[in-house]
N, C-alpha and C positions, 0 to 999 in steps of 0.2 A: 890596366891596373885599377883605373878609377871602377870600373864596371865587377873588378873583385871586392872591391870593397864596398859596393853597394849589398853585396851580401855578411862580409865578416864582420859589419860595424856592430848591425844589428844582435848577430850571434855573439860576439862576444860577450855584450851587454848582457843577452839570455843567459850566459855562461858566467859572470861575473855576478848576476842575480841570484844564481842558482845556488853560489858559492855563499855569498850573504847572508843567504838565508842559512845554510848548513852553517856557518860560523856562528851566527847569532841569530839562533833559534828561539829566543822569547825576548827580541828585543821588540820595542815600540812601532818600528819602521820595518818595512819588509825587505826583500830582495830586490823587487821589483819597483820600488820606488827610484830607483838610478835609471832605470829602462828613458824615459824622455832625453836625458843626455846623448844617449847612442840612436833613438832614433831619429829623433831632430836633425842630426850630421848626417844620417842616412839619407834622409828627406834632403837634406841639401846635395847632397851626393849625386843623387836622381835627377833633383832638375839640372845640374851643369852638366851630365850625361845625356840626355834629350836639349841640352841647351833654347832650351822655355824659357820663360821669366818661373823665377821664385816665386812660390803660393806664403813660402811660409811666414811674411807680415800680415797680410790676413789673416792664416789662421791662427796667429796668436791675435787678432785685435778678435778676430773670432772668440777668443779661447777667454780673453778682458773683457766682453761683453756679456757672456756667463760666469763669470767671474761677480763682475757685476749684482747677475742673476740670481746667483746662490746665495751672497753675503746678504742682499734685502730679505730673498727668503728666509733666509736661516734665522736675521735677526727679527722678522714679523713674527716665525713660527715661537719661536724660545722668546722675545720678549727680552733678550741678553745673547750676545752673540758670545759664543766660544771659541775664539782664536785657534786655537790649537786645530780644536775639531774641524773647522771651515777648512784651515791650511791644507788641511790633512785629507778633505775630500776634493778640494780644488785639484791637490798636488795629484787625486787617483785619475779627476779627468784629463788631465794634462799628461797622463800616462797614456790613458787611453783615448785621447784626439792624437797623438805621437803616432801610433799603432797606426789607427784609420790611415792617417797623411799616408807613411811608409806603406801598406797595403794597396793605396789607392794610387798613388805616384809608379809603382811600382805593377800595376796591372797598364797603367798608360804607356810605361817603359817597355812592358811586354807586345803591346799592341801595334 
């Protein structure tokens, strides 16, 4: 069962995404901004499935030290940081380091 739902967590998400966006076609936030919830548990799925230790403290102290990263840069570049806009691009990497993990966990699952 655990090993099914290392594949429908993700998909739902995609599916849940997909809907979001068809619902609310010119809002601010995309579809895919919920994607981290569902792959995050996916990535947790994976390691109690290979029974490893969990990566996933790391890579979010990973994910806080670019964090980090961007906010000095953003406020060097502008000179004024813009909240929203920082939020808003942290929150797209934090999409897409979710993705990597659940890609990469899940080739070591295959292996």
């Amino acid at each position: 069962m655990n090993f099914l739902l290392i594949f429908l967590v993700p998909l739902c998400g995609i599916v849940v995404a997909a809907f979001l966006m068809k619902l609310f076609p010119k809002a601010q936030f995309s579809g895919y901004d919920i994607l981290p919830f569902f792959f995050i548990a996916a990535c947790q799925l994976l390691t109690q499935e290979t029974k490893q230790p969990s990566f996933l403290p790391y890579g979010f102290l990973l994910y806080f030290i670019l964090v980090v990263i961007v906010s000095v840069y953003t406020a060097v570049k502008n000179k004024n940081i813009s909240v929203a806009k920082t939020l808003g691009t942290l929150w797209h990497y934090l999409a897409a380091s979710s993705i990597v993990w659940y890609v990469g966990l899940l080739i070591l699952l295959l292996l």
